[in-house]
C-alpha atoms as one frame of an Amber mdcrd trajectory, in Angstrom:
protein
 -32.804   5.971  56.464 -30.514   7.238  53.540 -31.427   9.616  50.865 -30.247
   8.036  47.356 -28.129  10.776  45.053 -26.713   8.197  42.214 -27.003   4.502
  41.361 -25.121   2.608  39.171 -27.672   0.738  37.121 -25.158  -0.552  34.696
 -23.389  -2.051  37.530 -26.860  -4.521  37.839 -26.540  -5.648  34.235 -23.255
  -6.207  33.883 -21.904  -7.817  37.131 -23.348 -10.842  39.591 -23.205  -8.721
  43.162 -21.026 -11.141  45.914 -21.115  -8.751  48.279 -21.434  -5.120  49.521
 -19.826  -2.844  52.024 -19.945   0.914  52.968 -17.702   3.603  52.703 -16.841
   7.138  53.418 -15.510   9.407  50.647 -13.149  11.782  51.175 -14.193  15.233
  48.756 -12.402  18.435  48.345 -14.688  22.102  48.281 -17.827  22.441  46.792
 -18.312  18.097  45.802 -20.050  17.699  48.633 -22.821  20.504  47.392 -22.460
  19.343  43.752 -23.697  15.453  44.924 -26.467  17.009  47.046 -27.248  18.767
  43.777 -27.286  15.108  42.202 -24.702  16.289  39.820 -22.807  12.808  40.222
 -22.149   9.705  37.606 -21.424   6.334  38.166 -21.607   4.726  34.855 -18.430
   4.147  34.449 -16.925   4.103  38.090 -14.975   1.285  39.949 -12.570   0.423
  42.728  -8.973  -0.047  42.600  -6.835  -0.898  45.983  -3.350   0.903  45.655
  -0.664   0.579  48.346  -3.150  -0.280  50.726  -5.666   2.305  50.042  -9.046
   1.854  48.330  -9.806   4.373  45.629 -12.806   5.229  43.518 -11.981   5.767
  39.986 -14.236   7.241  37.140 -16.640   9.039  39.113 -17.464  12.063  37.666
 -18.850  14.953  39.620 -19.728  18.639  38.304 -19.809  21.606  39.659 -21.679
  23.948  40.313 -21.427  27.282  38.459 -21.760  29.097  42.004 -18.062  27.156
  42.920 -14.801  28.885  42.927 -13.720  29.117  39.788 -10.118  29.690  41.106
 -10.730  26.695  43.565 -12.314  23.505  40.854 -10.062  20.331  41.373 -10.339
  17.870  38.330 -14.167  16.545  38.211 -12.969  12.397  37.246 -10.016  12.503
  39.623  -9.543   9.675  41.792 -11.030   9.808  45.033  -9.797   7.770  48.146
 -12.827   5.946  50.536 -12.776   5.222  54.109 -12.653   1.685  54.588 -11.466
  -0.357  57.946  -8.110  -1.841  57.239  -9.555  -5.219  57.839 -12.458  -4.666
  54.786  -9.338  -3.139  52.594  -7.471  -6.574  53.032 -10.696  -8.722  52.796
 -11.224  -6.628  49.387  -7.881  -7.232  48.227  -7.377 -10.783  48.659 -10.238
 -11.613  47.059  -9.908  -9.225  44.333  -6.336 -10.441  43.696  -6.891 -14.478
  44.154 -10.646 -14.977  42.578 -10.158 -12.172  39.829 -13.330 -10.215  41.297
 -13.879  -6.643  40.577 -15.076  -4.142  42.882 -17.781  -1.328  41.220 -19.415
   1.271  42.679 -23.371   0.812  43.251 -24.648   4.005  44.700 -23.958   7.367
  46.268 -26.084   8.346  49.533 -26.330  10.822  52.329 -26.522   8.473  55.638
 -28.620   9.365  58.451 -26.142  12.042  59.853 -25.856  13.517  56.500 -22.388
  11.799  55.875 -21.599  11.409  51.848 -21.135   7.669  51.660 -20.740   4.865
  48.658 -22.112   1.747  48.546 -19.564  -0.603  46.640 -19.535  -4.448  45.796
 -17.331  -7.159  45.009 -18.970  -8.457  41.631 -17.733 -11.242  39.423 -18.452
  -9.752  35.007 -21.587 -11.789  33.953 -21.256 -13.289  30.002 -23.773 -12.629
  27.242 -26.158 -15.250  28.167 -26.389 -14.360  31.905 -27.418 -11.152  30.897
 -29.795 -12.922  29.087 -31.083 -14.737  31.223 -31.268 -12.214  33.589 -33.743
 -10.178  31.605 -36.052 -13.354  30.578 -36.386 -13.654  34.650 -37.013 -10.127
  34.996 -39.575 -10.101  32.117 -41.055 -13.319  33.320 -41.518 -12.015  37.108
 -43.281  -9.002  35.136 -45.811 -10.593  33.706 -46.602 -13.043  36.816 -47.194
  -9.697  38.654 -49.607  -8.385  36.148 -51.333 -11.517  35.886 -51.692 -11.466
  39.764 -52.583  -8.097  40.004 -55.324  -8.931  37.195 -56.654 -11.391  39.569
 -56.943  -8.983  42.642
């Protein structure tokens, strides 16, 4: 069982999820206490693979005021995840050969309180996927209630 810190809701509206994976992030000082604090955003986050390495870009963590104030590394700087080699090279290819994007979905604590993100390999969705998407969601909606009505 994981405890949830952040989601990415945009990520849901904007992209078609292929598939997800798992990683580690590696944190400097007091970001570990400032995500258990749920002082973490992923609005605007995503994955880029440099020389091999996966990296999460655009997350932005704050800190808290009882931090170092000597000791505060920059709060959007990049931040490298702990991927398998064999995941970084599946991301890659596909990334590079398809023209997918990778985006960050959520931030949890795993069940040995381990700071780990959940990204995705998404493909962008166009205007009328998104609306689409929303007629289905509003459509499901109402079947519930009318269901529920019923019970």
């Amino acid at each position: 069982m994981s405890k949830t810190i952040a989601q990415n809701k945009k990520a849901w509206h904007d992209y078609e999820i292929l598939e997800k994976f798992e990683a580690g992030i590696s944190l400097k000082g007091s970001e570990v206490k400032s995500i258990r604090l749920g002082k973490i955003n992923l609005k605007d986050s995503y994955v880029r693979i440099l020389k091999g390495e996966a990296y999460l870009i655009g997350a932005h963590i704050s800190y808290p005021q009882s931090a170092n104030p000597l000791f505060r590394p920059e709060e959007k700087r990049d931040r490298k995840l702990l991927l398998h080699k064999k995941e970084i090279d599946k991301l890659a290819g596909k990334v590079s050969q398809d023209g997918l994007t990778i985006v960050a979905l959520r931030v949890y604590f795993n069940s040995k309180n381990l700071a780990k993100v959940q990204i995705a390999l998404a493909r962008g969705k166009n205007i009328h996927d998104k609306r689409e998407t929303l007629k289905k969601r509003e459509a499901d909606k109402e079947a519930r209630a009318a269901m529920k009505k019923y019970i």
